[in-house]
VOFI-618757 format. One record per atom (N, C-alpha, C): residue in one letter; x, y, z. Coordinates in steps of 0.001 Angstrom, whole numbers, plus 500000, padded with zeros to 6 digits. Each point is the difference from the previous one (the first is absolute). Layout:
<nodes>
AXYZ;...
</nodes>
This chain:
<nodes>
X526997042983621895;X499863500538501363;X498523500110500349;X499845499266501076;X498461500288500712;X499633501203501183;X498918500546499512;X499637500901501077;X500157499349501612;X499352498594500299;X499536499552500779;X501161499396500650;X501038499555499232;X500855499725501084;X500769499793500865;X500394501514500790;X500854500013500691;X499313501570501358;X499887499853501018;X499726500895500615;X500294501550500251;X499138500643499661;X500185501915499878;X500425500537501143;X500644500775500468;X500020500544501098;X500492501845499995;X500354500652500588;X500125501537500222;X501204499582499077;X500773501212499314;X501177499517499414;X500239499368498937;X498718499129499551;X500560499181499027;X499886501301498611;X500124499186499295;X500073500581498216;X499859499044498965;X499666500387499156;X500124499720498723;X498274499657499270;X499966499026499196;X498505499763499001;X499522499096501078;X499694499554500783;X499013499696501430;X499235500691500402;X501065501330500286;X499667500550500943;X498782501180499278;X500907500082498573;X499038501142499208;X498872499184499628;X499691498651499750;X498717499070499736;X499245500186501411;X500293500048501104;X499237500356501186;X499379500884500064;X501017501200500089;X499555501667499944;X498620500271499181;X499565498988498876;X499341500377498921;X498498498788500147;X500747499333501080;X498921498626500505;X499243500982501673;X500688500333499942;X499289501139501034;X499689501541500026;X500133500153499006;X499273501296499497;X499203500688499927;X498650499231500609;X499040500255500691;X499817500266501576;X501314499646500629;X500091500009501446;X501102500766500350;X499673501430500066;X500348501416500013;X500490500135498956;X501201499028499456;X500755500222499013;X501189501035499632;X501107499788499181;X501090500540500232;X500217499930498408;X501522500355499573;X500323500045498739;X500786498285500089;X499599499751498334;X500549498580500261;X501448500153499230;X501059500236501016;X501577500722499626;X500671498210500200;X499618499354500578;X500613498327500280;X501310500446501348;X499280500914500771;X500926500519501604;X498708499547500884;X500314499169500943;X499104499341501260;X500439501032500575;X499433501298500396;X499906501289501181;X499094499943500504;X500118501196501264;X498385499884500752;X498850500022498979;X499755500914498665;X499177500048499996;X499167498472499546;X500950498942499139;X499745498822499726;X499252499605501739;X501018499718500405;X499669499464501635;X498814500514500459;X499556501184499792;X498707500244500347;X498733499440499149;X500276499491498812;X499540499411498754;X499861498743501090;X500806499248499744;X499649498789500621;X499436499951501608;X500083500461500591;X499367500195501083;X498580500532500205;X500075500851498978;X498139500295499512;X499073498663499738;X500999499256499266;X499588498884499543;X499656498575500824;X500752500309500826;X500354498975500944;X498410500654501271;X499690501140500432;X498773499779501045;X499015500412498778;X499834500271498835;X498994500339499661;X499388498829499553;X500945499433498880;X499621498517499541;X500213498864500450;X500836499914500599;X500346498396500852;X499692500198501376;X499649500899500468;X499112500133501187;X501173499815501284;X501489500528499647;X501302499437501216;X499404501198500871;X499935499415501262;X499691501356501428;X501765499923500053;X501150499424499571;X501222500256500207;X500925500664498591;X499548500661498484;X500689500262499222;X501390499940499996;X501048499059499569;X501336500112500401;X500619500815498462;X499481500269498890;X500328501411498969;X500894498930499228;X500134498663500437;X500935498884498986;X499306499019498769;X500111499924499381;X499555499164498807;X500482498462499851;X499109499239500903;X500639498555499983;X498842499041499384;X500486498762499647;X499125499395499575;X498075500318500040;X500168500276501348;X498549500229500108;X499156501395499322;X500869500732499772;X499891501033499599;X499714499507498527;X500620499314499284;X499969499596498574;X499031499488499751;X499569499129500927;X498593499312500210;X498782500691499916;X500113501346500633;X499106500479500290;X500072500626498804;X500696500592499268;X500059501038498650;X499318499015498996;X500327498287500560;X499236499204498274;X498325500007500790;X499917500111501441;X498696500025500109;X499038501176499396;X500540500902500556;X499474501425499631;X499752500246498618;X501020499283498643;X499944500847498979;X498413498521499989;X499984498651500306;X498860499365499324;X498688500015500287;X500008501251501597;X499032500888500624;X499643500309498878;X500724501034499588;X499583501482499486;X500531499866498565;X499189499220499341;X500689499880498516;X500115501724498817;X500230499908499646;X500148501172498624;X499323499075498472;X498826500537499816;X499289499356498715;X500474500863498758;X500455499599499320;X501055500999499016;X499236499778498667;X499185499596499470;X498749499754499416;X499454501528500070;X499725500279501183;X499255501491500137;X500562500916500011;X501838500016499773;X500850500993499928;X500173500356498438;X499881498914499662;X500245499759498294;X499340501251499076;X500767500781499258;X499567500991499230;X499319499916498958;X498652500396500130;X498938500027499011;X499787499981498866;X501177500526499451;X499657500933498695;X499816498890498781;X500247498573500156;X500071499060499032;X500569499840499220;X501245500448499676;X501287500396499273;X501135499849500473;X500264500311501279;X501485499398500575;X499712498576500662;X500622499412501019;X499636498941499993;X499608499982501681;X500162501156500259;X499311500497500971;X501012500582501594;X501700500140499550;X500450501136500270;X500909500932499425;X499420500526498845;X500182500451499005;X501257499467499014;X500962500871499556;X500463499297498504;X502017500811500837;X499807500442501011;X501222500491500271;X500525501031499394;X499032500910499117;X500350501551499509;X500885500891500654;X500054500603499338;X500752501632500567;X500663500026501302;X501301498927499898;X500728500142501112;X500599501007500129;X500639500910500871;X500636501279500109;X499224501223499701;X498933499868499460;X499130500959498925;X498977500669501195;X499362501363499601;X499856500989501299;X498571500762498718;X498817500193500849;X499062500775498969;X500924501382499689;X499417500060498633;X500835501866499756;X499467500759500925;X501069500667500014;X499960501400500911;X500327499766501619;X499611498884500557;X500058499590501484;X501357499843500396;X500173499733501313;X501053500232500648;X500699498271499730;X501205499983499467;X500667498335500662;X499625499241501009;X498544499749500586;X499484500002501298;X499410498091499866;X499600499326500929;X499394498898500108;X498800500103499244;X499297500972500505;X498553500278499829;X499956499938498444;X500601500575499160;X500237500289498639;X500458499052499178;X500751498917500895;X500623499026499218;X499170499047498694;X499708499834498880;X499390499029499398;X500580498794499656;X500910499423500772;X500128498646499997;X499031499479500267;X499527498691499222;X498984498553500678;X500866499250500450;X500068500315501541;X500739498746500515;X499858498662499953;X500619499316499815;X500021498272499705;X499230499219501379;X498677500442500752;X499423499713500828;X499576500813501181;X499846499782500787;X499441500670501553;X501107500040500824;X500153500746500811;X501041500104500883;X499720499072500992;X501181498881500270;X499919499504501495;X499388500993500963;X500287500744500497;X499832500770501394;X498822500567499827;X499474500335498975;X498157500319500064;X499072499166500373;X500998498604498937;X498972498771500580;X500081499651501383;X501072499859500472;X499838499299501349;X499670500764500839;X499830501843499624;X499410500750500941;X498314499745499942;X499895499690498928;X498529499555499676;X499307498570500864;X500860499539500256;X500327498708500399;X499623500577501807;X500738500515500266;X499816500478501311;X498795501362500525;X499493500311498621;X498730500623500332;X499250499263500456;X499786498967499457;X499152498676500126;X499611499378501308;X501296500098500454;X500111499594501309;X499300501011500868;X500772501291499951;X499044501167500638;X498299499506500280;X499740499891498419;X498309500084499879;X499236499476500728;X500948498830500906;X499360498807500393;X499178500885501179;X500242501103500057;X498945500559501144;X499080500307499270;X498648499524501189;X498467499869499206;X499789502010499467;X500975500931500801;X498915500665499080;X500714500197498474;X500084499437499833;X500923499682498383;X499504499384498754;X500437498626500558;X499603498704499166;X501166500226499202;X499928498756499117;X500858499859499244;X500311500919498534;X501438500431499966;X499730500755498638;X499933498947498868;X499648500842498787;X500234499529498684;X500207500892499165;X501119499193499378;X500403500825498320;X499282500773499019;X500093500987500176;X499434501180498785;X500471500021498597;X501579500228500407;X500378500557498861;X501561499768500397;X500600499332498442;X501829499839500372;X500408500398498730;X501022499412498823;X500595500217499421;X499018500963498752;X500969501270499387;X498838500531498927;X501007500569499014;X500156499353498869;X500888499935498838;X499719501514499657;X500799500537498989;X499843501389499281;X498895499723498728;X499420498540499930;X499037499849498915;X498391500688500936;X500418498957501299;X499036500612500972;X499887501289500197;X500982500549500244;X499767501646500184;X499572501011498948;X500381499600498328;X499481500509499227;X498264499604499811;X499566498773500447;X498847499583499871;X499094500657500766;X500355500553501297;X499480500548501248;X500252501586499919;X500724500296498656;X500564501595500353;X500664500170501330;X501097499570500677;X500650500048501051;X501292499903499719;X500796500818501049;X501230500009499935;X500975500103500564;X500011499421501398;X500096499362501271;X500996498909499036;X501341499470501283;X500375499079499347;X500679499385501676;X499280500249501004;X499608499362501073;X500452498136499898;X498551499918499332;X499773498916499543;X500255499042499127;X501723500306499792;X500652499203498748;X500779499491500775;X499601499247501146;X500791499327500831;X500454500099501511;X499531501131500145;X500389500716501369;X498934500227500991;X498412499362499899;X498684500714500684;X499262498623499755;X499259499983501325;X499002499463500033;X498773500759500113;X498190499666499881;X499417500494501132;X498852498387500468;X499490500760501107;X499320498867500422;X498750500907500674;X498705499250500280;X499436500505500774;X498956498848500955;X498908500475500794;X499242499313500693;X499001499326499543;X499262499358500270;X498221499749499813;X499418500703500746;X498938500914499492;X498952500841500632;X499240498862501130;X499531500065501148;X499372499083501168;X498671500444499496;X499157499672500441;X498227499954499726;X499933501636500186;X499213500702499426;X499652501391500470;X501060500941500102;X501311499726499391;X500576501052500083;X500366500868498484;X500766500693499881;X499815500436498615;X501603501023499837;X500170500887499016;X501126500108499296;X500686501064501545;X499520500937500604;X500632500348500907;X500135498691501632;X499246499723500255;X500501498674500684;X501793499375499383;X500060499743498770;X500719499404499629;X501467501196499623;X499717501179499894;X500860501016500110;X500862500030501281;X498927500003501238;X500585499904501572;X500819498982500513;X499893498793499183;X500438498394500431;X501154500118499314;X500094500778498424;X501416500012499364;X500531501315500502;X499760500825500421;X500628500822500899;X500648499784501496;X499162499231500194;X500284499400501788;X501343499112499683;X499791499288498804;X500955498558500014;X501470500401499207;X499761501257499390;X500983501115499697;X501199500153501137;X499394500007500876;X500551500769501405;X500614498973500644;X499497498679499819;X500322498635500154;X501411499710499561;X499887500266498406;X500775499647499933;X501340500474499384;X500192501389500848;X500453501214500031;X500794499694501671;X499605499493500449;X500347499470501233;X500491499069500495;X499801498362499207;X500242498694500616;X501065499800498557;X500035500602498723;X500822499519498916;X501026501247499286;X499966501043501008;X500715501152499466;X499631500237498531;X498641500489499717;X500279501146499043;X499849501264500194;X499822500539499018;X499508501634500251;X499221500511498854;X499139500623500227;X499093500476499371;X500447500994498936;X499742499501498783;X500823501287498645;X501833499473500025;X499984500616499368;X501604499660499568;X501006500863500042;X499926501227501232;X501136500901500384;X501193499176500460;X499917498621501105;X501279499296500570;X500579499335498663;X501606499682500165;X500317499397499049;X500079498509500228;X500106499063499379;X499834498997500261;X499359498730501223;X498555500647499803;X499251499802500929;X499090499566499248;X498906498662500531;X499061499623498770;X498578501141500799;X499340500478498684;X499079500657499963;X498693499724499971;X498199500692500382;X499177499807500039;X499815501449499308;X498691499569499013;X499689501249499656;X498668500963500871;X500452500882500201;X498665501058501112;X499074499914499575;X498506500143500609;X498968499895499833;X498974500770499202;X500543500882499537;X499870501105499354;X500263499260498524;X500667499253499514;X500621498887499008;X499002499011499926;X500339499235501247;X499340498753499960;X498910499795500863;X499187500353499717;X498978500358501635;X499730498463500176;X499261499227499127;X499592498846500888;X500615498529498937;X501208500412499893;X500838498778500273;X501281499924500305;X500742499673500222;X501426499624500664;X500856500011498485;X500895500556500327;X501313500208498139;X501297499942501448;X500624499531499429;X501567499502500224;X501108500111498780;X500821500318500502;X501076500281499025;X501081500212500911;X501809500115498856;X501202500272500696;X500898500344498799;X498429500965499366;X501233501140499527;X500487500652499912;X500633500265501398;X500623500768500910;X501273499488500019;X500353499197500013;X501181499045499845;X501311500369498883;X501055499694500565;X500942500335499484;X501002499177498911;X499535500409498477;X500298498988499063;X500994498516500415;X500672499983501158;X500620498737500645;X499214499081500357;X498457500259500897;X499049499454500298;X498735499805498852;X500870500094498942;X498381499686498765;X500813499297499105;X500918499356500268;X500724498804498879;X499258499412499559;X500162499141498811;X498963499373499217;X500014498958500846;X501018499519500537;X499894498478500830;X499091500010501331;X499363501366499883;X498924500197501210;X498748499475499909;X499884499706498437;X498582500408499038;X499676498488499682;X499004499516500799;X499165498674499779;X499006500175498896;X499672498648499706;X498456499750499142;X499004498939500746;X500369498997501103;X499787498958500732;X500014499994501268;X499216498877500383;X500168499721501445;X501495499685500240;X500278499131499108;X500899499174500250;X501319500391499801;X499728501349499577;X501846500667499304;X499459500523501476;X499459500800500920;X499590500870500959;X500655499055501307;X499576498966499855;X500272499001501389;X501355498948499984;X500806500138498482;X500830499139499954;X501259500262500865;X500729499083500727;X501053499952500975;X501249500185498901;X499726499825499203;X501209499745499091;X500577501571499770;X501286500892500223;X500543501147500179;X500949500079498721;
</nodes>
């Protein structure tokens, strides 16, 4: 079964529709349940005047629409090279540890979870994907990759214990412009916070449930962190969890 071919519309269902939801995830974004509802429809219609530039959005997914999703992802590639976990020991998204497994004492919670997920989450990336797009306003520029996958070899290496980053978080940040310096660059990831708190539905901290998250500034002052582990163990299947461009962009369902 191919993503690509057969046309989406309000109503539809099934693994299309949830490969969409998660191909637009950056454009307000919704839960990817595989139900074409408004909030999908508003997904594609975000998509449709923001990126394909329609002054008519019709909220339908037709060929051109598909077109435009293979344009966009070869826009806005994902270099997974720079996601790749450091630590020189796994093979760089970690070894798939401690599935089910929770730090002592903590709550059964996401946050706590020490699984190494078997890759990056679709929906971070392609929200990442659609930051990108954002940036394209000059007072921006383009982001770049900080920091992605970080094994429990990493975290013992770093004394950290965050497990964010075993599959579920990106961060990214700016290039400083001539003369500016670490608060300049605080205001631009604060401003673009708000950005994209606005054009890709997140929310700041992780009180909503299944909502992808930005961490507050107070956290991250001058770079951008993404995550969705907020999400409800249905939306963090392993079959969510890339290592590639090419597992990320494949039509194949």
């Amino acid at each position: 079964m191919k993503f690509n071919n057969e046309n989406l519309i309000r109503g539809s269902k099934g693994l299309a529709v949830e490969e969409l939801q998660i191909r637009l995830a950056g454009f307000r974004g919704t839960t990817w349940d595989g139900d074409f509802g408004p909030g999908t429809e508003l997904q594609v219609i975000t998509f449709q005047k923001e990126y394909m530039q329609l002054e008519e959005p019709t909220g339908v997914v037709d060929q051109k629409v598909f077109e435009a999703l293979e344009n966009f992802a070869r826009e806005f590639p994902v270099n997974f090279d720079k996601l790749k976990c450091p630590c020189g020991e796994c093979e760089g998204f970690g070894k798939g540890q401690f599935k089910n497994q929770y730090r002592e004492g903590k709550p059964e919670i996401e946050a706590y979870h020490l699984f190494e997920y078997p890759g990056i989450h679709k929906a971070i990336l392609q929200s990442y994907r659609a930051a990108q797009s954002y940036a394209k306003d000059p007072d921006f520029g383009p982001p770049f990759l900080t920091s992605g996958y970080r094994c429990h070899v990493n975290n013992k290496n770093k004394d950290r214990k965050s497990t964010n980053h075993m599959g579920k978080a990106l961060d990214c940040d700016f290039v400083l412009k001539e003369g500016e310096d670490k608060r300049d660059d605080a205001n631009r990831c604060d401003k673009f916070r708000g950005q994209l708190v606005e054009q890709a539905n997140f929310q700041i901290g992780w009180n909503g449930r299944n909502k992808k998250s930005l961490e507050p500034s107070n956290i991250a002052p001058t770079w951008i962190h993404m995550d969705v582990r907020s999400f409800s163990k249905q939306y963090l299947q392993e079959k969510y969890f890339v290592t590639t461009e090419q597992e990320l962009d494949s039509n194949d369902l």
